[in-house]
N, C-alpha and C positions, 0 to 999 in steps of 0.2 A: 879905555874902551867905553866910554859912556856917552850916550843917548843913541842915533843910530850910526855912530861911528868910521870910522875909515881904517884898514887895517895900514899901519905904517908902511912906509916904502913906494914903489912903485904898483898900480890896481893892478888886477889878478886875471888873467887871461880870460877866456869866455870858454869852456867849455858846453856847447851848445848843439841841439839836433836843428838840421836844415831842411830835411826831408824824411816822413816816417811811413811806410807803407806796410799794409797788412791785406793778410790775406787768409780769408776764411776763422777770423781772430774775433772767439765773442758773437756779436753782433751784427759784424763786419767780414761783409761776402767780399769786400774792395776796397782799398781806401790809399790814396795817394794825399799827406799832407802836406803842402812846403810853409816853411816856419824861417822868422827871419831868429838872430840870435836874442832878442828884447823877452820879457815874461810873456808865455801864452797863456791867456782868459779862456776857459771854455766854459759855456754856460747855458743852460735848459733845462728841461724839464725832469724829475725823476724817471729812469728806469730809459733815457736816449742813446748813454753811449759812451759818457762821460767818462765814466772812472773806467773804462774798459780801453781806455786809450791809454790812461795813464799806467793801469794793468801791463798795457802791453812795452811801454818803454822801459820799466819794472823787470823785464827778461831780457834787456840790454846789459843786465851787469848778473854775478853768480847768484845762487841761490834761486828759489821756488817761485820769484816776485811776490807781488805786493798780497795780493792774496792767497799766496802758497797751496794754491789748486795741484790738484792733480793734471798732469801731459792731458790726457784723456777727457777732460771736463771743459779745456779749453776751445774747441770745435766749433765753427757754428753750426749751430742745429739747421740740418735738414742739407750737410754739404758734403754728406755720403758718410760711408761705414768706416772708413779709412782713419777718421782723425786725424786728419794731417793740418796741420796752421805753420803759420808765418809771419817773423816780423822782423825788417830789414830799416835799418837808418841810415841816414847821409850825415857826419858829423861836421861840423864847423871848420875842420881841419882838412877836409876832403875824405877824410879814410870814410871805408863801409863797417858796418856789422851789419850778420843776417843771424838769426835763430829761428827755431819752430823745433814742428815734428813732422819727420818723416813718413810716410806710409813703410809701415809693417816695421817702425820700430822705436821702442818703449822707451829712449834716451832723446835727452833735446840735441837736436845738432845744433854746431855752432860754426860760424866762417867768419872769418876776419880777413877786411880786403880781396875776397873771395875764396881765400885760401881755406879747409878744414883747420878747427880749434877744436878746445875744452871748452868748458864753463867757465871754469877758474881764470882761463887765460882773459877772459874781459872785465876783469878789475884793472889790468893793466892801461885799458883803451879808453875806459869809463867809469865815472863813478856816481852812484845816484842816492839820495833818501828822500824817505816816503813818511809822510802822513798819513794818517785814514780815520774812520769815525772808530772804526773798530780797537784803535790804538788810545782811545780814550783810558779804557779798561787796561794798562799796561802795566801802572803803578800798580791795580788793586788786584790782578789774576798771579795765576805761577810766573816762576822764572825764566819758564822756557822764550817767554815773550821778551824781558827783557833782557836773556843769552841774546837773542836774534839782531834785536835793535843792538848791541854792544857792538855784534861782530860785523854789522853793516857799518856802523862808526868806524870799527877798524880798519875795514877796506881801506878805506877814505886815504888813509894815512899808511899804511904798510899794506899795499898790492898785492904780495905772498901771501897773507892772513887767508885767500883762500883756498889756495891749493895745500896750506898745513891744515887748517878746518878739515880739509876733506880727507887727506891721508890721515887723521886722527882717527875721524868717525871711520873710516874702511877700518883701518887697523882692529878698533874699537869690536865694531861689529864682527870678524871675522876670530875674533879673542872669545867674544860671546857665543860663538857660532861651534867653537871646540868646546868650549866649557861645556856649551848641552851635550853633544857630544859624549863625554868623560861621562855627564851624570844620566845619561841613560845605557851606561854600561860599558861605553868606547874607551878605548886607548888613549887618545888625545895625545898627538907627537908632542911630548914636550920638548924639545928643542924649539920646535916650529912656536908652541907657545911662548914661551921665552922671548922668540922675534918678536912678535905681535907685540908684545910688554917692552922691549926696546922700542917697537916704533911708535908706540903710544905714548912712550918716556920723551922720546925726541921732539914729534911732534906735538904733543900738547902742552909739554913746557913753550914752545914757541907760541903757539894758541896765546896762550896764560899771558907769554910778554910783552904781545903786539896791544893784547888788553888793556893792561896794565901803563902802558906808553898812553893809548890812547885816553884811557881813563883818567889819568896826569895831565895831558894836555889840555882835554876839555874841563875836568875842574879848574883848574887855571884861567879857563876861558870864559866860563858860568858864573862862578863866584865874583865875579867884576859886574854881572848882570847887561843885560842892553836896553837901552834905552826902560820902555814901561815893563818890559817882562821882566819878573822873578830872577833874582843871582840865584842859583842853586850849587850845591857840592855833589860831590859824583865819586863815588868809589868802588871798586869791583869785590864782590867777596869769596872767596873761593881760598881752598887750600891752598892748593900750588900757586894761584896769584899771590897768597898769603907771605911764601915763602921768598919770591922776589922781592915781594914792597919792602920785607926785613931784612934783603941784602945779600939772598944768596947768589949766586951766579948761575946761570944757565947750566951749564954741566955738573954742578951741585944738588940742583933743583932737579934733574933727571935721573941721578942718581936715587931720590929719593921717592922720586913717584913708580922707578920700575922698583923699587924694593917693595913699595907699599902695593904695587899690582901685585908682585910675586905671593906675599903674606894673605891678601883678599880672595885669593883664588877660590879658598873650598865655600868663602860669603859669596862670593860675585859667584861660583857652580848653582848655591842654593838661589839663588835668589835672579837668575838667570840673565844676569845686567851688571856691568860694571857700577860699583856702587862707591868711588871714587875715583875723582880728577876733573878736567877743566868743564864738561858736560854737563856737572851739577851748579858749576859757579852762577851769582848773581851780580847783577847791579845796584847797587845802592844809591839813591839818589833825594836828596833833603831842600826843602823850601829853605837859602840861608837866613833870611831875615825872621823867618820864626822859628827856625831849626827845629824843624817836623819834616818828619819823612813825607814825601811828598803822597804818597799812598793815601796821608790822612787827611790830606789839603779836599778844599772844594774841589768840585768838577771842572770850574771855569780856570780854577788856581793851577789843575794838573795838566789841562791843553796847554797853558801859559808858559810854563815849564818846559811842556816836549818845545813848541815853540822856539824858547832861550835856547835848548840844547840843541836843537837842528841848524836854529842862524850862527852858533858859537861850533860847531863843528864845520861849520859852512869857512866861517873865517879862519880856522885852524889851517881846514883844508889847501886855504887860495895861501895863506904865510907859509905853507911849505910846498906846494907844490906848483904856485901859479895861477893856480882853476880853483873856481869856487863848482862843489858838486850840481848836478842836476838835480834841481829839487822839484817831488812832486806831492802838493796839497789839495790831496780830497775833501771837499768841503771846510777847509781850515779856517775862513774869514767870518762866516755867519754866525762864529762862539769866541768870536773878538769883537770889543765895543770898538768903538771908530778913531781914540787916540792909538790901540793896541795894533790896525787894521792898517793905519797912515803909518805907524812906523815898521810897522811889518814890511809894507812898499815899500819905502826909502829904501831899508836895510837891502831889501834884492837887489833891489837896480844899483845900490853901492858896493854892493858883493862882483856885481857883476854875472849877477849866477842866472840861467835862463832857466825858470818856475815854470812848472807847468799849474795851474791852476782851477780848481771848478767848484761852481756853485747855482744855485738855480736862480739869483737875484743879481742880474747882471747890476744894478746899482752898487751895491755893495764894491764893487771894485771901480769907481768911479775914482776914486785916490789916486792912480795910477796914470791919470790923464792919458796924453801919448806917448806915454811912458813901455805899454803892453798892449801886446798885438789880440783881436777880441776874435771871438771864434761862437758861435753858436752852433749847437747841434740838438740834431732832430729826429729821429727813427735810423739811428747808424748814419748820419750825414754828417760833414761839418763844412761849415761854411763861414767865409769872411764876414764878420759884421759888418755893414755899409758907413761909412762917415758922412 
């Protein structure tokens, strides 16, 4: 796998948007994009519009997107009391996905093909990762950050990973919900708690394995390095993932986490929070060629990093499933010198992956020749650059 590479075999399908419309999304009272399947450029001024597109493809797949806003905060201002938005795509394959929020109700809805879904149910459809400036701080903040970034890698590669995430956390949450309960003086059905502890055993030993696949594959993929980015090693740390990497089996491993819930109970009562299992696990991730954790590397050494890790998930992704993910970089290129920015190009347009991309120095992506389709935007507009 070395410099910008080709994944063996026959290339990796195009998993790409055709058409993205929004409504009342951000910034955006209207907006009809059509997009052919090549990398999208978008590029202007701070505070146009930019990353609020990328925002919005970001709720194309599970979880809270890229900025993990609140339902509520996404609105445009001044488009009534209701908060209601929308964001609907045409994919490369013909199918639709629509999302938003309803008026007068606090969950996102979701349609696939027009039909009612879940959340969960469009990892199946889609699969995307993100960049951001904010993700600079990734390596050096808590773990919750890199929990988040691990299990969007898992998507990638095992579909289910989110509808067990989420029966985790319910399980999770409604465990913790009798606990208070018990210690403000309640009965607490233990039976019913018990459930709760099997379906946190089941559940998040799955969490735990789809992790731990995933984390195997990509070090696998990292530590070869690409091209000018950093090889990096990748390991998850975590109890119960602990217990898999050393060979337990699945129904072994759940054996052992509903026992450890049952024993935690009057800790996890006091202390009002499950205070183990897969919720606390981390990612551990090392510069290989200096073998430092990457936490301690430079700033430009740790963007270089996510980088290797996003293009090496990306190739994971297309070797096993055909499609390289949707990838979306917020401002990614302007904290790359120019060999790190040309091989960045290469590597998409060889992935085959349709990048969304933005920056305010539309030079900067000059590397790309007619290779990506350019897009300027301007107070919530977006328009075709002229050739």
């Amino acid at each position: 796998m070395g410099g910008a590479g080709v994944i063996s075999g026959t290339g990796p399908g195009r998993l790409a948007i055709r058409r993205l419309s929004l409504a009342d999304f951000r910034c955006y009272s209207q907006l009809r994009l059509d997009t052919q399947s090549r990398p999208v450029v978008l590029t202007g001024p701070n505070g146009a519009g930019k990353t609020n597109l990328l925002e919005a493809l970001s709720f194309l797949v599970p979880g809270r997107g890229m900025r993990r806003a609140s339902l509520g905060e996404i609105a445009r201002h001044g488009s009534g009391d209701d908060g209601s938005w929308a964001v609907a795509a045409v994919l490369e394959d013909g199918g639709e996905i629509g999302t938003g929020r309803e008026a007068g109700n606090e969950r996102r809805s979701v349609r696939l093909d027009g039909q009612p879904a879940k959340p969960a149910d469009l990892a199946a459809r889609l699969s995307a990762l993100w960049l951001t400036p904010a993700m600079d701080r990734l390596f050096s903040e808590g773990a919750g950050g890199r929990r988040r970034f691990l299990d969007r890698l898992a998507f990638g590669i095992a579909p289910g990973h989110a509808r067990e995430a989420s029966a985790y956390e319910h399980a999770m949450r409604e465990r913790s919900r009798l606990l208070k309960v018990r210690r403000e003086g309640g009965a607490g059905d233990p039976s019913w708690l018990a459930a709760l502890e099997d379906g946190m055993a089941r559940h998040g030993v799955a969490v735990a394995a789809n992790r731990v696949r995933a984390a195997t594959l990509l070090d696998e993929a990292c530590r070869r390095g690409i091209g000018p980015f950093p090889a990096a090693r990748l390991a998850v740390v975590g109890e119960v993932e602990g217990w898999l990497v050393e060979g337990q089996e699945p129904p072994q491993a759940e054996d052992g986490l509903r026992s450890a819930l049952t024993r935690a109970r009057a800790r996890d009562e006091a202390a009002g929070c499950a205070t183990m299992g897969p919720h606390r696990s981390d990612l551990a991730v090392r510069h290989a060629a200096k073998d430092l954790a990457v936490g301690q590397c430079s700033t430009g050494e740790q963007k270089a990093v996510l980088v290797a890790i996003v293009l090496a998930q990306s190739r994971v992704q297309a070797a096993l499933t055909g499609r390289a993910p949707l990838l979306l970089l917020d401002e990614v290129v302007a904290h790359l010198d120019q060999v790190r920015r040309a091989a960045l190009f290469d590597e998409l347009c060889v992935l085959g992956a349709q990048s969304w991309m933005t920056g305010t120095d539309e030079l900067l992506f000059d590397g790309f020749g007619d290779r990506a389709q350019f897009f300027r935007v301007a107070e919530a507009s977006v328009t075709p650059r002229e050739v």
